[in-house]
TIZAVO-582582 format. One record per residue: residue number from 1; residue in three letters; chain; x negated, y, z negated of N, C-alpha, C in turn. Coordinates in steps of 0.02 Angstrom, whole numbers. Each point is the difference from the previous one (the first is absolute). Example, Ala and Ser with C-alpha at 12.3 -4.5 7.8 and 13.67 -1.06 7.14 Angstrom:
% TIZAVO-582582
SITE	num	residu	chaine	n.xx	n.yy	n.zz	ca.xx	ca.yy	ca.zz	c.xx	c.yy	c.zz
SITE	1	ALA	A	-660	-284	-390	45	59	0	-45	60	0
SITE	2	SER	A	18	53	36	-42	59	-3	39	55	-37
//
This chain:
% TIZAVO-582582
SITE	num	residu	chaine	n.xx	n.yy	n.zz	ca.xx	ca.yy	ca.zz	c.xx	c.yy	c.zz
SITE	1	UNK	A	-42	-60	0	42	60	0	-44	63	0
SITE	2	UNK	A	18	45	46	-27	66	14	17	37	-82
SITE	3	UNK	A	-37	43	-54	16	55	-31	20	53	42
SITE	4	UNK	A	59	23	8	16	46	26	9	39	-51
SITE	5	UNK	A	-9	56	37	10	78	-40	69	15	-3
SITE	6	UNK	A	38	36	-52	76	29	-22	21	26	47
SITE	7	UNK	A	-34	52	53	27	19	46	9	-50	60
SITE	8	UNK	A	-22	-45	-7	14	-45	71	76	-48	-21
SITE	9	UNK	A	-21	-1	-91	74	-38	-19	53	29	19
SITE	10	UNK	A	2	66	-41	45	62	15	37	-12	65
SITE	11	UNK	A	-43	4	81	11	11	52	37	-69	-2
SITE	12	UNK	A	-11	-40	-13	25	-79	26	70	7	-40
SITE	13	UNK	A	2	-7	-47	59	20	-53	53	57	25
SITE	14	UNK	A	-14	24	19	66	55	42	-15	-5	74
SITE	15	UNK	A	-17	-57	34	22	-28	53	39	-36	-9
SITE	16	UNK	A	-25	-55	-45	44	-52	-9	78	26	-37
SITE	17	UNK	A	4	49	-63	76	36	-10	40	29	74
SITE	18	UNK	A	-62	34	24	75	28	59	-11	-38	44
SITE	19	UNK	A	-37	-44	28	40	-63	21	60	-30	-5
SITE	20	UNK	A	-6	-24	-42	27	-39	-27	73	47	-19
SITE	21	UNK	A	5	72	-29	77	27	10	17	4	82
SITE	22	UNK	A	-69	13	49	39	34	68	22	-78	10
SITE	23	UNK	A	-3	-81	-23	18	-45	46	50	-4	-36
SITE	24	UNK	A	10	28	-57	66	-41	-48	64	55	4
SITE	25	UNK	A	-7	78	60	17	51	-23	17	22	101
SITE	26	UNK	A	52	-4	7	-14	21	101	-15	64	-2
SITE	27	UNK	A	54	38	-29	8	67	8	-90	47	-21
SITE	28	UNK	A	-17	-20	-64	-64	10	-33	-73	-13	74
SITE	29	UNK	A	8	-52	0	-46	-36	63	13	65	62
SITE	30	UNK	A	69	7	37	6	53	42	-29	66	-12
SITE	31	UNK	A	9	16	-57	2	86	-33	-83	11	21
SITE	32	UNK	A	-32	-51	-28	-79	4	5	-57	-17	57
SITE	33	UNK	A	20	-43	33	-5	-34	57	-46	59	38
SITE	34	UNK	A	-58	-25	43	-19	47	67	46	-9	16
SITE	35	UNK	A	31	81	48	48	-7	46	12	52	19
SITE	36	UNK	A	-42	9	86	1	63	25	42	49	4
SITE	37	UNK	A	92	-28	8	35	60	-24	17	39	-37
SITE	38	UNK	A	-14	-56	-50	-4	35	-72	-62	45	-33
SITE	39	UNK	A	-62	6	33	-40	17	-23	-6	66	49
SITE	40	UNK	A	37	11	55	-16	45	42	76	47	-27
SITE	41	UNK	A	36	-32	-47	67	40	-37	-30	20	-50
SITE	42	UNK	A	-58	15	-26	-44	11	-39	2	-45	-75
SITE	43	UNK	A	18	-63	6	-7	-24	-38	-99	-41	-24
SITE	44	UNK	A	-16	46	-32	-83	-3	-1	-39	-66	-55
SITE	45	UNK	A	36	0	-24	-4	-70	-66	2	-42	58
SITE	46	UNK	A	37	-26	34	-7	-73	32	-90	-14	35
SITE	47	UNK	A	-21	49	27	-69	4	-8	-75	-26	-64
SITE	48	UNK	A	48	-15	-37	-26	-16	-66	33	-68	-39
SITE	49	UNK	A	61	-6	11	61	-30	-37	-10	-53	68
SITE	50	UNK	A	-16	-20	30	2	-68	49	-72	-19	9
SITE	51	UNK	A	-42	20	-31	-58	-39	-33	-3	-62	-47
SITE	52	UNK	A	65	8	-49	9	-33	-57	66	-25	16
SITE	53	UNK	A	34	-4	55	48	-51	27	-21	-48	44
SITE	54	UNK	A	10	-73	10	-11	-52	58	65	-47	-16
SITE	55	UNK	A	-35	-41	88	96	-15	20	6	-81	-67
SITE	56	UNK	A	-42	-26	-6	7	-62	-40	-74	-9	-36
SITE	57	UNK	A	25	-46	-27	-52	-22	-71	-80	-20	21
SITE	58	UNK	A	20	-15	79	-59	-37	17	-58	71	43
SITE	59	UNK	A	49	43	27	-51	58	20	-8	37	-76
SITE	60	UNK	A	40	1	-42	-42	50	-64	-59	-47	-23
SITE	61	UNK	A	-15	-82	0	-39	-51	-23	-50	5	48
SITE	62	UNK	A	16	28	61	-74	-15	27	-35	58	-17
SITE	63	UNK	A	44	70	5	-34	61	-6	-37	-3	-72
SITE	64	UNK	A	21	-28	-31	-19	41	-77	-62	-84	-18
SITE	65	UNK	A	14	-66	36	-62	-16	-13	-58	20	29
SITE	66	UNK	A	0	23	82	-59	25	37	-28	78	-51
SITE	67	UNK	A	49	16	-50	-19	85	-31	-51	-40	-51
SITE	68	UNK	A	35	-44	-43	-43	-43	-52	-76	-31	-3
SITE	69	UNK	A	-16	-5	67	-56	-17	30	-50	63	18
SITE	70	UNK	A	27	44	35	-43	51	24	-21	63	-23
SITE	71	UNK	A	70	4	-55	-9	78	-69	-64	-16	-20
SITE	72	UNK	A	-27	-59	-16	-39	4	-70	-70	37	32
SITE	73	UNK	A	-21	10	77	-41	6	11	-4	80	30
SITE	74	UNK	A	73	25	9	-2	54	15	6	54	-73
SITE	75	UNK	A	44	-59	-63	-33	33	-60	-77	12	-16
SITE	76	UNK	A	-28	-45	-3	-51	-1	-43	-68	31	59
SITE	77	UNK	A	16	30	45	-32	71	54	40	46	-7
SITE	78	UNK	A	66	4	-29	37	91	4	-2	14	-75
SITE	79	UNK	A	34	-57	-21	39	36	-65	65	18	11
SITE	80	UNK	A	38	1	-64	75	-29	-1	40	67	50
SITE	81	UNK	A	-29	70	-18	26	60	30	6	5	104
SITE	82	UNK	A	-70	-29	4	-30	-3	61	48	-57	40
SITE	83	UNK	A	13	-54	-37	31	-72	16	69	31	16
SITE	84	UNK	A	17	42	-38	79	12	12	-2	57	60
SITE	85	UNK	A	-57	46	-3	19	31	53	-11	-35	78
SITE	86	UNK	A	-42	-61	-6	-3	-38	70	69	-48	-2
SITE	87	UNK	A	5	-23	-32	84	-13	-22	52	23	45
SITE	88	UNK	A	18	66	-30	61	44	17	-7	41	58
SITE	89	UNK	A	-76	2	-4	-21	30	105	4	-45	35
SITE	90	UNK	A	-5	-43	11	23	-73	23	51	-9	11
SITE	91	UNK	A	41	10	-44	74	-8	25	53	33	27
SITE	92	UNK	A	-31	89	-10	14	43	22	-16	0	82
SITE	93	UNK	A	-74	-6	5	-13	-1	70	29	-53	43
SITE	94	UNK	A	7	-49	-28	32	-54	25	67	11	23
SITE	95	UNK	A	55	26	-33	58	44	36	-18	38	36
SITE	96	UNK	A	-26	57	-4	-14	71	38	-32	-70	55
SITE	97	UNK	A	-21	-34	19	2	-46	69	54	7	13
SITE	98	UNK	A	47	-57	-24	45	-26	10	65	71	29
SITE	99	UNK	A	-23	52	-58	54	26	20	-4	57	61
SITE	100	UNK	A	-73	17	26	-18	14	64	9	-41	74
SITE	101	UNK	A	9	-68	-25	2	-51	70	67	-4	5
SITE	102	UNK	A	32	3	-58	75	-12	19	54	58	-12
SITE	103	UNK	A	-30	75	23	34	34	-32	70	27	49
SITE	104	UNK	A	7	-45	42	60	17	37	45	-42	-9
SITE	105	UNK	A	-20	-85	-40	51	-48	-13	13	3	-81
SITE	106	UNK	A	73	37	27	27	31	-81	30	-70	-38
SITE	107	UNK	A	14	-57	40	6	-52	-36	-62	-50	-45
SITE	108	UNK	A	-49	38	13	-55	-39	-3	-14	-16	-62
SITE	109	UNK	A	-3	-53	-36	-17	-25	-89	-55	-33	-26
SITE	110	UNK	A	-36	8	-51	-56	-24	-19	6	-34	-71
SITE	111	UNK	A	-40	-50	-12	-8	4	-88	-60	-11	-16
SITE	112	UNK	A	-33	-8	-56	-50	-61	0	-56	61	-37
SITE	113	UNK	A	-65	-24	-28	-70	27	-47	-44	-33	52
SITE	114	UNK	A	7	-27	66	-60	-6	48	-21	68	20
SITE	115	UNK	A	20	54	12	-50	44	13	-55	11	-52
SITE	116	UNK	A	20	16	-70	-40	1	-69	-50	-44	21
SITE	117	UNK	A	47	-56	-10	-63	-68	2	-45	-2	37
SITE	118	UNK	A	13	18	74	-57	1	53	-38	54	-18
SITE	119	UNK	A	8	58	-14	-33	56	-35	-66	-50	-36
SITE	120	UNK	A	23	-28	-37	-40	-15	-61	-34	-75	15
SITE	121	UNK	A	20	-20	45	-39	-56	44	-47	45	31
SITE	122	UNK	A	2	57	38	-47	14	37	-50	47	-57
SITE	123	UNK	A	25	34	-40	-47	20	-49	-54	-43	-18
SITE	124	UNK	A	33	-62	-17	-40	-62	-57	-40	-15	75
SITE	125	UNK	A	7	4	73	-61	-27	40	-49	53	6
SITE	126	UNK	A	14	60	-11	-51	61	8	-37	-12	-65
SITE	127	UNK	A	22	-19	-37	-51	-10	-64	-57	-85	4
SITE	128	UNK	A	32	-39	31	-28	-65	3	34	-37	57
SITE	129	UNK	A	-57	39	47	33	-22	83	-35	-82	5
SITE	130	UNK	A	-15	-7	-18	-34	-71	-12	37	-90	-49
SITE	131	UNK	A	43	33	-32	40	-32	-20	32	-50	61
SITE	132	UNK	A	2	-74	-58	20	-54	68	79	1	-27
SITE	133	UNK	A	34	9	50	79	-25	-4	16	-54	38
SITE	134	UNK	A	50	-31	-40	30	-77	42	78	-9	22
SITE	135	UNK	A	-8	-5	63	70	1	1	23	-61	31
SITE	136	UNK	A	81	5	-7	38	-65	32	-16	13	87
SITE	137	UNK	A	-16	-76	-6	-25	-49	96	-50	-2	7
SITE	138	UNK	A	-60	66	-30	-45	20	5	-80	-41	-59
SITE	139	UNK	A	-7	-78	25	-49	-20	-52	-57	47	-26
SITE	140	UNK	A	-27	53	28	-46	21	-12	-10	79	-48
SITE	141	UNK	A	-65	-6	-42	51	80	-28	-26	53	42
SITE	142	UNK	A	38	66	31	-15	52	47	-31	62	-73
SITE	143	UNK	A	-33	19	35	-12	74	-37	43	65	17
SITE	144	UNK	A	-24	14	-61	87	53	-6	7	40	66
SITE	145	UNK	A	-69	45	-2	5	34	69	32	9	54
SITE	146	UNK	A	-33	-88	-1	37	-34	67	70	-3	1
SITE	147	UNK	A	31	-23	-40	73	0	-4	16	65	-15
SITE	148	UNK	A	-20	44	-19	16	64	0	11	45	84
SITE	149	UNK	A	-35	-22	26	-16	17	70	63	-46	35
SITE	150	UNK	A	8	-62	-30	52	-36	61	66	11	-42
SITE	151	UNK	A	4	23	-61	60	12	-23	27	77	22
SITE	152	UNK	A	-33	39	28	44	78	15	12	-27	94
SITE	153	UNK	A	-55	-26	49	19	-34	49	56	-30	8
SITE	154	UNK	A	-4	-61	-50	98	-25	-13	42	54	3
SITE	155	UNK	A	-4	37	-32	51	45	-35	30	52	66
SITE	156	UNK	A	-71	10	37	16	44	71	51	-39	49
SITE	157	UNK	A	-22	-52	-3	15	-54	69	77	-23	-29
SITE	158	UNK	A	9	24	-80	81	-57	-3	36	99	-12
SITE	159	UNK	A	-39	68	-7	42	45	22	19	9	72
SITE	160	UNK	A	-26	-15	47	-17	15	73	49	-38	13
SITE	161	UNK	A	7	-85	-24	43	-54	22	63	5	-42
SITE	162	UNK	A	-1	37	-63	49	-7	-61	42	-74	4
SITE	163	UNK	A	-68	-37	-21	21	-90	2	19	12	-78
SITE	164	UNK	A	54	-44	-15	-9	-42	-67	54	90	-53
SITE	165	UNK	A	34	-18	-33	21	44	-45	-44	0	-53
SITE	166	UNK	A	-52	55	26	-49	13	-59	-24	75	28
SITE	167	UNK	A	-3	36	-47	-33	70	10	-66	0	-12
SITE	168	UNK	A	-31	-9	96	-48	9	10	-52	79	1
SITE	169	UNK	A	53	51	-7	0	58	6	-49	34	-73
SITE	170	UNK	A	40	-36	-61	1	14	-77	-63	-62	-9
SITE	171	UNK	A	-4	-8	33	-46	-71	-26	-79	31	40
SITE	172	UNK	A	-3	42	40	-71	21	21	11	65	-6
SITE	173	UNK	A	46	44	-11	-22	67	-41	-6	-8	-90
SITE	174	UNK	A	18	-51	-36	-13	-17	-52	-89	-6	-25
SITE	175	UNK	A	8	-43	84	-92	-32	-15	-46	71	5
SITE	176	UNK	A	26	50	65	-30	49	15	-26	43	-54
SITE	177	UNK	A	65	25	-29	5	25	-63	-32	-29	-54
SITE	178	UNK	A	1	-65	-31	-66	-19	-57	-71	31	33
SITE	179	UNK	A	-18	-29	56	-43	33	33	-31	64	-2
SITE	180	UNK	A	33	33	0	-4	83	1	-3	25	-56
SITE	181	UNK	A	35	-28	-39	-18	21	-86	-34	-13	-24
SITE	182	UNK	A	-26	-77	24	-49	-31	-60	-59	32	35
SITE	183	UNK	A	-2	30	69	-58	46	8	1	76	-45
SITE	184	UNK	A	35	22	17	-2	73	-38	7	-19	-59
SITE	185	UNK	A	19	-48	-45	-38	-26	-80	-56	-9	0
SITE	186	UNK	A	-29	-41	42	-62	-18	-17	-57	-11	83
SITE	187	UNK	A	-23	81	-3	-28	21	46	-63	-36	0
SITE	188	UNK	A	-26	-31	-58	-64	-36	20	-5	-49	26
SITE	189	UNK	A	60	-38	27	12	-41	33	-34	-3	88
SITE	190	UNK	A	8	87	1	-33	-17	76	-84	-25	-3
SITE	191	UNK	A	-33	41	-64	-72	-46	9	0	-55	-9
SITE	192	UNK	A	34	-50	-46	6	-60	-4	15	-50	46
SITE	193	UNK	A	60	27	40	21	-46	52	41	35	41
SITE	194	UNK	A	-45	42	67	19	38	48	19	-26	54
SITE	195	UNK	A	-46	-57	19	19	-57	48	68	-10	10
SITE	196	UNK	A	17	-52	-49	78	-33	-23	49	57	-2
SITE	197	UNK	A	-2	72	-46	50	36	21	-8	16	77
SITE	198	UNK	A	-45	15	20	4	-5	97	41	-41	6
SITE	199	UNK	A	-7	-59	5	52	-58	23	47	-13	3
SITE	200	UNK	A	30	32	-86	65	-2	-10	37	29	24
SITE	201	UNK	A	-39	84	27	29	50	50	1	-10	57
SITE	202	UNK	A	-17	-69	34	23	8	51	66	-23	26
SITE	203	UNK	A	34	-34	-41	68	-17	13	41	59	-22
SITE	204	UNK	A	-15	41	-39	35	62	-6	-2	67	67
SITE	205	UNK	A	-46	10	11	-36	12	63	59	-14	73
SITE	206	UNK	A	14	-72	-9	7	-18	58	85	14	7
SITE	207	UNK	A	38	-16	-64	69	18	1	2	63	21
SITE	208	UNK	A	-44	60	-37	7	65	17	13	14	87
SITE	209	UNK	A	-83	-33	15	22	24	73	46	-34	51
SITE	210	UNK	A	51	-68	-26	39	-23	26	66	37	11
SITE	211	UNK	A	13	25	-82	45	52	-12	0	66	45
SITE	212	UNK	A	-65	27	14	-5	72	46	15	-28	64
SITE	213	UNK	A	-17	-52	6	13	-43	82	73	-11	15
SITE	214	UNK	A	54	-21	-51	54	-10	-3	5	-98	23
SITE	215	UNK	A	-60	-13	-26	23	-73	-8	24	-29	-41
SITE	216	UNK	A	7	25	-63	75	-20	-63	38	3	16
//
């Protein structure tokens, strides 16, 4: 078992409460929900308030075990203040995607702490791009980097295709966003490992100029 820090409990602990009211609660679940019409009626909380909603037990279980794994390392390089602000920029930026790509489909709905999470996945690889991760099909362990690099790629190729009901949108401005913070936290990062943040920018890089191209 990981020691996690109070604030990572905290965060898990009021996922799992408003979870668990938005699934037991329709109207509650609606009120909070991403949802471009509502947020463009200036309802500004859902920007915040559909971080800490998902559709079932099994997307709040994956989100909040992949957080359990990867906080401890973006704690113990920020600190609990720093952690929350890659946190909540993360999830922020992760909408402000979502709600730029889709800002003409007023039906459009979100839920879910994967932007956060990817935030703080990509933080924890700027700190220890070297880290082996293992995943399912995959016998071998990849370095974070690497999957860092083929995880915003995914993320382009299933916005471009919008395969699969998953917000690919919130899920690589999430990552963008840890990214960007955990730089302007911790600027010594570029002497340490200038390379790897290169790398990581180049899938950010490449959406940009897809976007000026009008290939989204």
């Amino acid at each position: 078992m990981l020691n996690l820090d109070i604030v990572v409990i905290v965060i898990i602990l009021a996922n799992v409460i408003i979870s668990l009211k938005g699934l037991n609660d329709f109207s509650f679940f609606e009120r909070y929900k991403f949802n471009i019409g509502g947020i463009r009626r200036g309802e500004q909380l859902r920007m915040l308030a559909s971080g800490f909603l998902h559709v079932d037990m099994m997307h709040l279980f994956f989100n909040m075990f992949t957080l359990y794994f990867f906080a401890p390392v973006v704690l113990n390089s920020l600190g609990n203040i720093k952690f929350l602000a890659v946190y909540f920029g993360s999830l922020f930026v992760g909408n402000l995607f979502s709600l730029f790509f889709h800002k003409d489909e007023y039906h459009y709905s979100a839920v879910g702490a994967s932007g956060a999470v990817s935030g703080i996945i990509f933080s924890a690889i700027l700190f220890q791009p070297d880290m082996k991760l293992y995943l399912m099909l995959i016998p071998i362990p990849i370095p974070a980097y690497i999957f860092g690099i083929g995880y915003l790629l995914y993320s382009i190729y299933g916005m471009k295709s919008r395969t699969g009901n998953i917000g690919h949108d919130a899920h690589f401005g999430g990552a963008a966003g840890g990214y960007i913070v955990t730089l302007i936290l911790a600027p010594y990062l570029f002497q340490q490992n200038l390379l790897m943040i290169g790398l990581l920018a180049i899938p950010i890089i490449i959406l940009f100029v897809m976007q000026r191209l009008g290939k989204l």
